[in-house]
C-alpha positions as CSV (number, residue, x, y, z in Angstrom):
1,X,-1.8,-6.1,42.6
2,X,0.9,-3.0,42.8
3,X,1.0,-3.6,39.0
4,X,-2.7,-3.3,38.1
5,X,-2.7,-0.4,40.5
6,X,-0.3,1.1,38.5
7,X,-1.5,0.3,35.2
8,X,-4.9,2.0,36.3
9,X,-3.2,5.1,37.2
10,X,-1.6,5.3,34.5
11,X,-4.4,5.6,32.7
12,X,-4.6,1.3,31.1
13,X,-7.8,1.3,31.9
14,X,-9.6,4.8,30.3
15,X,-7.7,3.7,27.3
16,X,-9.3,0.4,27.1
17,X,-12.3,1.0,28.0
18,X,-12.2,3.4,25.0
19,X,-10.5,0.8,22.8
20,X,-13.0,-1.8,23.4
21,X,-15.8,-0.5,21.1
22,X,-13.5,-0.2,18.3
23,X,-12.1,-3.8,19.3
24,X,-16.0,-5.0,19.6
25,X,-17.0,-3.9,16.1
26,X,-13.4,-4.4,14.2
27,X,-13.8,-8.4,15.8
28,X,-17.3,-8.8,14.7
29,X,-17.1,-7.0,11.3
30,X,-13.7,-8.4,10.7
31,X,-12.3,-11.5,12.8
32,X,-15.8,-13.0,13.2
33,X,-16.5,-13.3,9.7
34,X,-12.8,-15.2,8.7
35,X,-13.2,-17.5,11.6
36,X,-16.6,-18.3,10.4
37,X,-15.4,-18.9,6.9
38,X,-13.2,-21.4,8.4
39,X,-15.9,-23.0,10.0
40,X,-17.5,-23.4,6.9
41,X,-14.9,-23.9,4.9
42,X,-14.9,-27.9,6.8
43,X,-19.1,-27.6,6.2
44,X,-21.4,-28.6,3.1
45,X,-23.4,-26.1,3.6
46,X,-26.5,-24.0,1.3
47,X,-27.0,-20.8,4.1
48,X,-30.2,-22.2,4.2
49,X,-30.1,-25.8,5.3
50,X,-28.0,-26.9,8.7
51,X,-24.8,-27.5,7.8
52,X,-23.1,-31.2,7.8
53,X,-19.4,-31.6,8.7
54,X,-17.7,-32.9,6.2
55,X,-14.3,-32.5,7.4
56,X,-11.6,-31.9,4.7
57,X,-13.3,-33.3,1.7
58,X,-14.1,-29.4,0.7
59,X,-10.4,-29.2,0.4
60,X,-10.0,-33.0,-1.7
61,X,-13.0,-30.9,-3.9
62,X,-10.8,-28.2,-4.8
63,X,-7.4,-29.7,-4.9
64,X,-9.2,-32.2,-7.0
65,X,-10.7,-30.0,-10.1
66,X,-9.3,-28.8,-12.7
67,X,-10.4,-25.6,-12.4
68,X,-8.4,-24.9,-9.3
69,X,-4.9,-25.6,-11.4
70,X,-6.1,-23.7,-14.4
71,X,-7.0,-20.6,-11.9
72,X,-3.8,-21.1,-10.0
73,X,-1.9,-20.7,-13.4
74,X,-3.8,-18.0,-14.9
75,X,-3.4,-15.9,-11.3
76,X,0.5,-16.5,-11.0
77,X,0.3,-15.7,-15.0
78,X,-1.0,-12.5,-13.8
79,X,1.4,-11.6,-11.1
80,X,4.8,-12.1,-12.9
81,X,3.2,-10.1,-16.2
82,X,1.8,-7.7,-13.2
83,X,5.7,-7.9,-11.6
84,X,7.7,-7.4,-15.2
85,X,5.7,-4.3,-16.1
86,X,3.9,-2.6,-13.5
87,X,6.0,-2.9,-10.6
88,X,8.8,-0.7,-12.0
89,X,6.7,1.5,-14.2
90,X,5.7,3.7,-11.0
91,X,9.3,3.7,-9.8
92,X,10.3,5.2,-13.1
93,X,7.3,7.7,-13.4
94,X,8.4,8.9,-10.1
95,X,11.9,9.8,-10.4
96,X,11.2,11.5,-13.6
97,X,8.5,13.3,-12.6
98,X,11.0,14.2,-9.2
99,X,12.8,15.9,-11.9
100,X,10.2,18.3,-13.2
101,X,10.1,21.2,-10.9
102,X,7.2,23.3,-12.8
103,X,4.9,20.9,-13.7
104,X,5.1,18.1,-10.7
105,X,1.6,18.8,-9.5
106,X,0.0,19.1,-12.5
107,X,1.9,15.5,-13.7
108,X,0.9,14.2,-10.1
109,X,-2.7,14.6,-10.6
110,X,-2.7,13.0,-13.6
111,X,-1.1,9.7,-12.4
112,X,-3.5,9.5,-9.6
113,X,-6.2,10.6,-11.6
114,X,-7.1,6.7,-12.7
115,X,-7.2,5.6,-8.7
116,X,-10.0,8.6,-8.5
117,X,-12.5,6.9,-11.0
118,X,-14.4,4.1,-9.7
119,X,-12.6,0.2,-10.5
120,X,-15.8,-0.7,-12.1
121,X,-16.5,2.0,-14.8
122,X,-12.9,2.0,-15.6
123,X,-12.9,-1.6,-16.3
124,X,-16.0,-1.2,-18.4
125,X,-14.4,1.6,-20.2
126,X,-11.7,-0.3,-21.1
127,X,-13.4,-2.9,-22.1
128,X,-14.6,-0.9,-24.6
129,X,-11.7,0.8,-25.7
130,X,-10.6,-3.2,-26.0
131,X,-13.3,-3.8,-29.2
132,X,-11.2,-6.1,-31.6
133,X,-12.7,-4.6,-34.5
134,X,-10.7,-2.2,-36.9
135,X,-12.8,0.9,-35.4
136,X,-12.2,-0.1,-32.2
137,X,-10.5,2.9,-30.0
138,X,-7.0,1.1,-29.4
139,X,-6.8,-0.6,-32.6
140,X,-7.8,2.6,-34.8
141,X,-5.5,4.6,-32.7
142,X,-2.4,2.0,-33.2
143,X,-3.6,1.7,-36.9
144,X,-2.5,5.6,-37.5
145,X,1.0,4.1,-37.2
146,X,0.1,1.2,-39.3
147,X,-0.1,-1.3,-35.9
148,X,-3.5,-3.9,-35.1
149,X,-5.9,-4.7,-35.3
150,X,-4.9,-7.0,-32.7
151,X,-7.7,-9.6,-30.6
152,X,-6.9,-8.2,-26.9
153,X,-9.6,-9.9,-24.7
154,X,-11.3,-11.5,-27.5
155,X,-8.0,-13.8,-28.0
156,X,-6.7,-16.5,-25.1
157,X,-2.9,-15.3,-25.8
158,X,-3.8,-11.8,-25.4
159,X,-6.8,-11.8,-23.0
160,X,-4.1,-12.2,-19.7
161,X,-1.7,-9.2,-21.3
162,X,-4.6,-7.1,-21.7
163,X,-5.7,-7.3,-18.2
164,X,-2.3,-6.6,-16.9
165,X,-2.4,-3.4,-18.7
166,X,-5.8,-1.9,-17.1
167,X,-4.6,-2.9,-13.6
168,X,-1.6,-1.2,-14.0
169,X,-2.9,1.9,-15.6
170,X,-5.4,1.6,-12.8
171,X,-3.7,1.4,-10.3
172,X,-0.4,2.7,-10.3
173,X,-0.9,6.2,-9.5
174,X,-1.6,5.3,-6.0
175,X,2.2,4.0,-5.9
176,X,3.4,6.9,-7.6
177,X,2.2,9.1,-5.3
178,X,4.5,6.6,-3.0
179,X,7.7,6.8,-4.3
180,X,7.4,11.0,-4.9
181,X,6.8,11.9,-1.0
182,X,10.1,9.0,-0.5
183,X,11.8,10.6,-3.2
184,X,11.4,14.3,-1.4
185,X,12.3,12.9,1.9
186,X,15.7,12.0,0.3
187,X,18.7,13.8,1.1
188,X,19.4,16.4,-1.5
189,X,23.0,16.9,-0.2
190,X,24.0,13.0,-1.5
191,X,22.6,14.0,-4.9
192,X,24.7,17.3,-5.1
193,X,27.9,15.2,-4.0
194,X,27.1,12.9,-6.7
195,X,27.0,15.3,-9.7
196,X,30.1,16.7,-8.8
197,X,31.6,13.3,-9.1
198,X,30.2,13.6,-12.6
199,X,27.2,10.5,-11.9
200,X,24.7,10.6,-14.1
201,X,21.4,10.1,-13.7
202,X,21.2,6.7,-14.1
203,X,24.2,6.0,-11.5
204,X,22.6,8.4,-9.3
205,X,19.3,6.3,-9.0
206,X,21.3,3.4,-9.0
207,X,23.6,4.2,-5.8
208,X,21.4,6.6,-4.4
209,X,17.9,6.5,-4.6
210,X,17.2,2.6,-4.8
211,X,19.4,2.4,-1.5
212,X,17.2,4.9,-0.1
213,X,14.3,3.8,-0.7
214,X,14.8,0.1,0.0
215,X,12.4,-0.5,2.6
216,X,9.5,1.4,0.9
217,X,10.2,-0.8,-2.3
218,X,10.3,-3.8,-0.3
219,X,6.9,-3.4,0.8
220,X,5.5,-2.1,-2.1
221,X,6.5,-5.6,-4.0
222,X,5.1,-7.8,-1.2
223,X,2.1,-5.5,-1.4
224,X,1.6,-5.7,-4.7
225,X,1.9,-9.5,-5.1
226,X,-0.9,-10.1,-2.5
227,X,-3.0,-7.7,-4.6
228,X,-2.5,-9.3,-7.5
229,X,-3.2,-12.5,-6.2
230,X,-6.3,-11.7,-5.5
231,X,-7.4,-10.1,-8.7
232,X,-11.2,-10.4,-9.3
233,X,-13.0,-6.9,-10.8
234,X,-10.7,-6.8,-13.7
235,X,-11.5,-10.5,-15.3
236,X,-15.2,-10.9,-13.4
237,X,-16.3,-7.9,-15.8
238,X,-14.3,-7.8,-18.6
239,X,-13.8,-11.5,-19.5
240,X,-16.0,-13.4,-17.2
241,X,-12.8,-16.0,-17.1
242,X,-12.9,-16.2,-20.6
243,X,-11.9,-16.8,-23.3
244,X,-11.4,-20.5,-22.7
245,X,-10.9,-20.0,-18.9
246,X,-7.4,-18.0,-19.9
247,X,-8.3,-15.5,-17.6
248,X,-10.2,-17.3,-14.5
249,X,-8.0,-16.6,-11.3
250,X,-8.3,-18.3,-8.0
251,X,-11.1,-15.0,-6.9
252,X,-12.9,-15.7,-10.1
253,X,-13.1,-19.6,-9.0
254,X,-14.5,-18.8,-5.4
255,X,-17.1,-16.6,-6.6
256,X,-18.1,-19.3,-8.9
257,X,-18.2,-21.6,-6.5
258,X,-20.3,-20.1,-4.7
259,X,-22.7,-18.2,-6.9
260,X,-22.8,-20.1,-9.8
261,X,-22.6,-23.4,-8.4
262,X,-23.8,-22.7,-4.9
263,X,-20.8,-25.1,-2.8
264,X,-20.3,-22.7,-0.4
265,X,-17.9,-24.9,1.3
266,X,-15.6,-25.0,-1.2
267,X,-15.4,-21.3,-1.7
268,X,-14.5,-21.3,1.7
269,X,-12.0,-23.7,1.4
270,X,-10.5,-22.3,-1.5
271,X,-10.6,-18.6,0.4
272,X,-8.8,-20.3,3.2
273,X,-6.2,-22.3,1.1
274,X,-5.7,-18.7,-0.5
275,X,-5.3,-16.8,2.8
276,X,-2.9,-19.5,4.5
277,X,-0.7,-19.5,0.7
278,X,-0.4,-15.5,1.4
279,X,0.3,-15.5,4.6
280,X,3.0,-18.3,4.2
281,X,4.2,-16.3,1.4
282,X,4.5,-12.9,3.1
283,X,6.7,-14.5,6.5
284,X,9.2,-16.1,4.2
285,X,9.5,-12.9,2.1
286,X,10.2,-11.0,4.9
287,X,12.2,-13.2,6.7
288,X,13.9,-13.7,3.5
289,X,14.4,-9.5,3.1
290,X,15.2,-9.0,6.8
291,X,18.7,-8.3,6.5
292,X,18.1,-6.3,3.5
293,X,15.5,-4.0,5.2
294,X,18.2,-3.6,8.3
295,X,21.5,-3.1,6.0
């Protein structure tokens, strides 16, 4: 009783009271739409008609077509060519553009520029831009140096590349923007040591700023891996899965699941198989990177 006292005195109980209609509308816009999915995720079900429990056969469904493996391919496709190149590329466009001391702004604006336009008209611009053809804007442009004309979406070894390169233009500025406010929060006292060791730049970013800026990195790439996993705008409008399913993720499969073919269920059950793999995922990464993150 002396504690609850207490607590009220302190003020527990103005704070919750104006916590709980943040908690009431975050719980029913947020937690009571997963736990429904989960629900229906073990539920034939049309939105229309009651629904029949059907137990885990929505799961057999899925684990049982093709479709599922071909999607689970393509997305992890995705993230290692998403990893290889656009992981790093903000890292590098932000310590060289830490090195610019007139132009910085001007250079930061520019990278976040592509965050700034909407994700679906700069996918449909691109998909533009991608038009196989001779006159098409990439391929005449690489043709001035005598490169292309080369397939991009229109080809199943390219379509996947080609993907990875809109995402990344799309959306590393927002990273960049990241790794320059780290970069100026670094001491500039280590860096003036350093060059009168004689390091270079390159031993200077090796010993210096990637130590720094551990943590942020290590949360960028675990970021960054759940994002890709659940790529969906990029292939929904520019390939539609195609060509030859090459570009149908595990996003791409739920939403045909349950707008082309209307199962419901196994959308669910594919959402929930997708958000139990990710959150599996993120506890053994950072249990695996504890010690790093702490060193």
């Amino acid at each position: 009783m002396n504690a609850t006292i207490r607590w009220v005195r302190n003020g527990g109980l103005s704070t919750f009271v104006l916590l709980l209609p943040l908690l009431l509308t975050f719980g029913y816009f947020a937690w009571f739409p997963i736990g429904r999915a989960v629900v229906m995720s073990f539920q034939k079900t049309h939105l229309v008609d009651d629904p029949i429990w059907v137990g885990l056969d929505n799961f057999e469904f899925v684990l049982g077509d093709p479709r599922f493996w071909t999607s689970v391919r393509n997305t992890g496709f995705f993230t290692l060519l998403a990893l290889v190149f656009g992981y790093p590329l903000p890292l590098v466009l932000a310590v060289v553009m830490s090195e610019l001391r007139k132009a910085r702004g001007l250079f930061s604006m520019l990278a976040y520029l592509p965050v700034v336009i909407p994700p679906v008209v700069a996918v449909l611009l691109w998909k533009v831009f991608y038009d196989a053809s001779s006159t098409g804007v990439f391929n005449e442009i690489l043709g001035w140096v005598g490169l292309g004309p080369y397939p991009w979406i229109q080809s199943k070894s390219w379509a996947m590349p080609s993907l990875v390169m809109q995402a990344t233009w799309a959306n590393a500025g927002g990273t960049v923007i990241i790794y320059l406010a780290a970069l100026s929060g670094l001491s500039a006292e280590l860096y003036d040591a350093a060059e009168v060791d004689g390091a270079g730049l390159w031993r200077k970013i090796w010993h210096i700023t990637l130590p720094q800026m551990r943590n942020i990195l290590l949360i960028t790439l675990i970021l960054q891996v759940i994002a890709t996993f659940q790529i969906f705008t990029e292939p929904f409008l520019m390939t539609t899965g195609g060509p030859d399913n090459s570009t149908t993720t595990v996003l791409l499969q739920i939403y045909d699941y349950a707008f082309r073919f209307g199962n419901y269920g196994a959308a669910t059950a594919l959402s929930v198989l997708l958000a139990l793999f990710l959150g599996v995922l993120s506890a053994l990464y950072f249990r695996a990177t504890r010690s790093w993150s702490t060193s």
